[in-house]
C-alpha positions as CSV (number, residue, x, y, z in Angstrom):
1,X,22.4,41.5,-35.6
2,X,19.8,44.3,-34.7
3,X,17.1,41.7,-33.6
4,X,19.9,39.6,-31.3
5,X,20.8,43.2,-29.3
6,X,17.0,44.3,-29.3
7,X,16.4,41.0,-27.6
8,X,19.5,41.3,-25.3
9,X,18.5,44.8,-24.4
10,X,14.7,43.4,-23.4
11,X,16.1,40.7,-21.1
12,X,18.3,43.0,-19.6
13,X,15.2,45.3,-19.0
14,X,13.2,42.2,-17.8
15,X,15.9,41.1,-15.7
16,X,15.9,44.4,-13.9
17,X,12.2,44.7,-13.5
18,X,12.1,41.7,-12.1
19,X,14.9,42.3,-9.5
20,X,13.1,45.0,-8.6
21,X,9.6,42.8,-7.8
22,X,12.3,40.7,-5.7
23,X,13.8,43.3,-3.9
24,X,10.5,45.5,-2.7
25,X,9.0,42.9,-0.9
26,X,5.4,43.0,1.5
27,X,5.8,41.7,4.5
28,X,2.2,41.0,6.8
29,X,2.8,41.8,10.5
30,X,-0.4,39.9,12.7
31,X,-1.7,40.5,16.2
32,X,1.3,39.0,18.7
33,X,4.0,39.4,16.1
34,X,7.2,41.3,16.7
35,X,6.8,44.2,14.6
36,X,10.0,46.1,15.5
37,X,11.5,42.0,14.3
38,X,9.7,42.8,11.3
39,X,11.1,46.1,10.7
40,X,14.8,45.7,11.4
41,X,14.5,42.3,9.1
42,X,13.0,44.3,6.2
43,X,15.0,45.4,3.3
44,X,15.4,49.1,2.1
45,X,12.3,49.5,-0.1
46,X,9.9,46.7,1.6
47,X,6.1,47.5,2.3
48,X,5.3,46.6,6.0
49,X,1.5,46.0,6.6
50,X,0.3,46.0,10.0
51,X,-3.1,44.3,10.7
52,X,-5.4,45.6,13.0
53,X,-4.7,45.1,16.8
54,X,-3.0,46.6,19.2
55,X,0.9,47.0,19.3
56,X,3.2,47.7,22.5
57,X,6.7,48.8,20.5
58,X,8.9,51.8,20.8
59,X,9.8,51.3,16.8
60,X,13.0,52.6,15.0
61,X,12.7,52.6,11.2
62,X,16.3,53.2,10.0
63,X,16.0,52.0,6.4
64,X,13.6,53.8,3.7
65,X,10.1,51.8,3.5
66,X,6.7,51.7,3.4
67,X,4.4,51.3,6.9
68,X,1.1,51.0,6.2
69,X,-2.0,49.9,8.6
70,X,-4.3,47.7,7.7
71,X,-8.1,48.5,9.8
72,X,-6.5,51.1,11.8
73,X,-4.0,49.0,13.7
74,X,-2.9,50.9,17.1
75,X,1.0,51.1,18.0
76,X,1.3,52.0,21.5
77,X,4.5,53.4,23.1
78,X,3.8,52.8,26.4
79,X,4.2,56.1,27.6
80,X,8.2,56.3,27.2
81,X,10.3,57.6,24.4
82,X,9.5,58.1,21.0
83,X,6.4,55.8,19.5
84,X,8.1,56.0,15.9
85,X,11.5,57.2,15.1
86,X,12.7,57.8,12.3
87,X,16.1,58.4,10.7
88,X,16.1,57.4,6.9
89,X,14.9,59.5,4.3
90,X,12.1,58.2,2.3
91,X,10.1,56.8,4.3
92,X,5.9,56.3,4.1
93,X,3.7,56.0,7.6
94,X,0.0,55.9,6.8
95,X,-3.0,54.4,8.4
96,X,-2.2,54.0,12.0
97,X,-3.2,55.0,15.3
98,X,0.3,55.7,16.8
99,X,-0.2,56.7,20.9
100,X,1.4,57.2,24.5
101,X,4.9,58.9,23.8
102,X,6.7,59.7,27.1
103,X,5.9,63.2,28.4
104,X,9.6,64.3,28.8
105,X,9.9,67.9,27.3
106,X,14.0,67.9,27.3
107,X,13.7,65.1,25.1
108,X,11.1,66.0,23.1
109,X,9.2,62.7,23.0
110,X,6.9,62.4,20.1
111,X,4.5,60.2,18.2
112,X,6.5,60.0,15.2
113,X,9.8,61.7,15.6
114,X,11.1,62.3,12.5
115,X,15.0,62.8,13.0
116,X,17.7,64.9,11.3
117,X,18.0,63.2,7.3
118,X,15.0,61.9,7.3
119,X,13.8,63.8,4.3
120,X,11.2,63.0,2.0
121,X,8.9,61.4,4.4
122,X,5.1,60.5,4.3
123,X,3.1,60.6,7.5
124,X,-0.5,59.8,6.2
125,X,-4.3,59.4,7.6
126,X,-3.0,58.9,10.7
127,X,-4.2,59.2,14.1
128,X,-1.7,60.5,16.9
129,X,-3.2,60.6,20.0
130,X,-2.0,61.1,23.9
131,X,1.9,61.8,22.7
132,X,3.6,64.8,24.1
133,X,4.6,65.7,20.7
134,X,2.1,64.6,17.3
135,X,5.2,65.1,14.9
136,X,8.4,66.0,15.9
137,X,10.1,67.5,12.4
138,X,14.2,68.2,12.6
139,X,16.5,69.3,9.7
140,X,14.7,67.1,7.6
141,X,13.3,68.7,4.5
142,X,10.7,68.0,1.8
143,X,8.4,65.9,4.2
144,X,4.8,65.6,3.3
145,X,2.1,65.5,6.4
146,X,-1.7,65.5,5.3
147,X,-4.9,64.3,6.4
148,X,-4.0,63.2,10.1
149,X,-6.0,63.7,13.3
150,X,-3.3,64.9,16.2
151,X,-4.9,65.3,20.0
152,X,-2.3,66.0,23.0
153,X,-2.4,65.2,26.6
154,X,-5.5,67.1,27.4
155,X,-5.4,66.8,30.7
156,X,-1.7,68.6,31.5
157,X,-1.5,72.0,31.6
158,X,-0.7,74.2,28.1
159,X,2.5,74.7,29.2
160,X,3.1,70.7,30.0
161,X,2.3,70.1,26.4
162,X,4.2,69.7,23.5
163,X,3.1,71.1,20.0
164,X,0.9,69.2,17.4
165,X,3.3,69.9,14.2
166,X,6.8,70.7,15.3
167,X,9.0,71.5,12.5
168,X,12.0,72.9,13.5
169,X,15.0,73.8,10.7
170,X,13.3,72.4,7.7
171,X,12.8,72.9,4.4
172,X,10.2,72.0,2.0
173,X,7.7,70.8,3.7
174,X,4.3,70.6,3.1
175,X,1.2,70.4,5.8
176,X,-2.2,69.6,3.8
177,X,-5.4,69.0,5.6
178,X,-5.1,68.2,9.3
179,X,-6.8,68.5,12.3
180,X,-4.9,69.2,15.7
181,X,-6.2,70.4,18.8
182,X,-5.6,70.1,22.7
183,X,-1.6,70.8,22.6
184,X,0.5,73.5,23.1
185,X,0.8,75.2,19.9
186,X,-1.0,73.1,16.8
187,X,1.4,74.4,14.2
188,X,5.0,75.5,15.4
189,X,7.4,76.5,12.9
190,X,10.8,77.5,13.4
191,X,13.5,78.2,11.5
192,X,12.0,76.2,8.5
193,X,11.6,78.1,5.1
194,X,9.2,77.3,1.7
195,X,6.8,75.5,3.4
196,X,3.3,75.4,2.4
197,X,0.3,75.6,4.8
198,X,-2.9,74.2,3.3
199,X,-6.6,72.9,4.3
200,X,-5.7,72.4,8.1
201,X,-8.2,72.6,11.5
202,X,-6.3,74.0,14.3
203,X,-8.1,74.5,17.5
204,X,-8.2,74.5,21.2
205,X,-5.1,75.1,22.1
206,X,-2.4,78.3,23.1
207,X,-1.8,79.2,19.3
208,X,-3.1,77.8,16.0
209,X,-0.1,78.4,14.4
210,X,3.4,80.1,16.0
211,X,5.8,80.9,13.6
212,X,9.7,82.0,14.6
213,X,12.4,82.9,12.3
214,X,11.1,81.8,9.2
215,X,11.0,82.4,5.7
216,X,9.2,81.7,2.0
217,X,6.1,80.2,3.3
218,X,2.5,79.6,2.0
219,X,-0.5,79.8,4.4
220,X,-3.5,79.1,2.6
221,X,-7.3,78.6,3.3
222,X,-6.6,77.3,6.9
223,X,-8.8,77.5,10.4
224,X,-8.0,78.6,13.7
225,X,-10.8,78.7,15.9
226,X,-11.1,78.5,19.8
227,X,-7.6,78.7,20.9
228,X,-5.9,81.9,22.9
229,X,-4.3,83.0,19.4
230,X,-4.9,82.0,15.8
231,X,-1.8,82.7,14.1
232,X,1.5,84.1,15.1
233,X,3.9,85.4,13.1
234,X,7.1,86.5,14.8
235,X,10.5,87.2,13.7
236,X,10.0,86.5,9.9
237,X,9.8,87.6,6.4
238,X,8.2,86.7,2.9
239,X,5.3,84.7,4.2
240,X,1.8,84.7,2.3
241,X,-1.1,84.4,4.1
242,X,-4.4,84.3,2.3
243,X,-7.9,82.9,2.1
244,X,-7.7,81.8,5.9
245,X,-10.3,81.8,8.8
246,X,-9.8,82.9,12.2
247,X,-12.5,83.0,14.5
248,X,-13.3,82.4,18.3
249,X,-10.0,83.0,19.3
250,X,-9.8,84.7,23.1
251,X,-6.8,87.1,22.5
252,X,-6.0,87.6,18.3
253,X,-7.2,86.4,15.6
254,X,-3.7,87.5,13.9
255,X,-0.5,88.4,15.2
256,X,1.9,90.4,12.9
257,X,4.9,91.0,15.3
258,X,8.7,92.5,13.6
259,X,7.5,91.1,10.3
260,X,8.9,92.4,6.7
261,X,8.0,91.8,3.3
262,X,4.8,89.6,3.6
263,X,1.2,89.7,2.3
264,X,-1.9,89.4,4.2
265,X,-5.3,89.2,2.3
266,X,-8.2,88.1,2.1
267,X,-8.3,86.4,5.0
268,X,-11.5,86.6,7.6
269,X,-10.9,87.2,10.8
270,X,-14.3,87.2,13.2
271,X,-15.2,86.9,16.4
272,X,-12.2,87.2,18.2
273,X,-11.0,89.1,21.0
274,X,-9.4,91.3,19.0
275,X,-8.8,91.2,15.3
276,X,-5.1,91.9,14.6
277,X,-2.2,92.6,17.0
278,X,0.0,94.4,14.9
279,X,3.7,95.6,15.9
280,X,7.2,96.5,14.2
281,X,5.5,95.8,10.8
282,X,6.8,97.3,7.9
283,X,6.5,96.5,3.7
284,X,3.7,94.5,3.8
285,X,0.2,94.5,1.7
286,X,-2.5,94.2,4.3
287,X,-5.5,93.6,1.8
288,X,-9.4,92.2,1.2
289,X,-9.6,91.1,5.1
């Protein structure tokens, strides 16, 4: 009797193993293929791999699943809307070039536009070029966004520019290793609360970092070099900020403005036009810089 359920229970197991081989399927998208066919056919869980080439598509993933580039394909959004947008949690974007969002500021056009619920997503070693916006980040929490290369629309004005990371009433999210230069602000974080900073590049632009109204966040062993400001922190409380580098800056290397309850240390600041820019400050530990 035990060996007839032991073998029940391991074809029930198999059964289910192999359901799950079914159901997560990997679809190949070529050159000329409809991707945005692709992706609305694909089933919650599916891997997408896009081959190298160049893709014309405004693309709405609205199902978790996996979107991966094969040989850097490019996915172009002709210089309207959103290139990616996303409104499912789990989803993975890595190894693409994703270019040419619109350049409307009320909407907020964006490379990848990752929408309210779309929590736990991946944006990966990818390139976002020429979009108003790199990432657009809204109420969705827990994302992870490392090792991408984010440029703006150099040519506008600061002003005309959107922001390299925008993450805007979010919580969780962690922002490893990228590079972002020529937009508005590289890193702008408002309203979004235990977040960790770590291992990014953030350069020629108005601020390396501008946060507003935020909370329980980690910035750690970051640079800001060549932009008017390196970091700004405005309007918020409990933040860390240690083992950083900000040089070259032409205003501050480090704003502290109506800030409470944070630590500062060991952080070198050189080379700017001024140091620190420090005002309605009060319990902090300002140490080792």
């Amino acid at each position: 009797m035990t060996g007839v359920l032991l073998r029940t229970a391991c074809a029930v197991l198999l059964g289910w193993w192999g359901a799950g081989i079914a159901w997560a399927a990997t679809v190949s998208v070529q050159p000329g293929q409809d991707l945005a066919a692709a992706v609305k056919a694909a089933a919650p869980g599916d891997v997408i791999e896009v081959a190298r080439g160049m893709y014309h598509v405004n693309l709405l993933i609205d199902k978790p699943l996996t979107l991966r580039g094969i040989d850097r394909p490019t996915l172009s959004g002709g210089n309207q809307g959103d290139t990616i947008r996303v409104t499912a949690p789990d989803v993975v974007i890595e190894g693409l070039i994703v270019r040419d969002s619109g350049d409307s500021l009320k909407d907020q056009n964006a490379g990848i536009y990752l929408y309210p619920g779309a929590h736990r997503a991946v944006v990966r070693r990818c390139d976002l070029t020429y979009n108003l916006f790199g990432l657009w980040i809204e109420k969705a929490d827990d994302v992870l966004i490392e090792e991408n290369l984010i440029t703006g629309k150099r040519e506008y004005a600061s002003s005309q520019r959107g922001n390299g990371i925008q993450l805007y009433n979010t919580k969780g999210a962690r922002i490893y290793r990228n590079n972002i230069s020529f937009v508005r602000d590289a890193l702008y974080v408002d309203v979004s609360h235990h977040a960790v900073f770590k291992g990014n590049k953030l350069h020629r632009s108005r601020y390396g970092t501008h946060y507003m109204n935020s909370y329980y966040n980690l910035w750690e062993d970051n640079d800001t070099f060549y932009n008017r400001g390196g970091l700004a922190l405005m309007e918020v409380r409990e933040q860390v900020v240690r083992n950083n580098r900000a040089w070259g800056n032409s205003d501050h290397g480090i704003m502290l403005r109506t800030l409470q309850d944070a630590v500062i240390e060991n952080n070198i600041v050189a080379g700017n036009n001024r140091g620190f820019f420090i005002y309605d400050v009060e319990y902090i530990k300002l140490n080792g810089n």
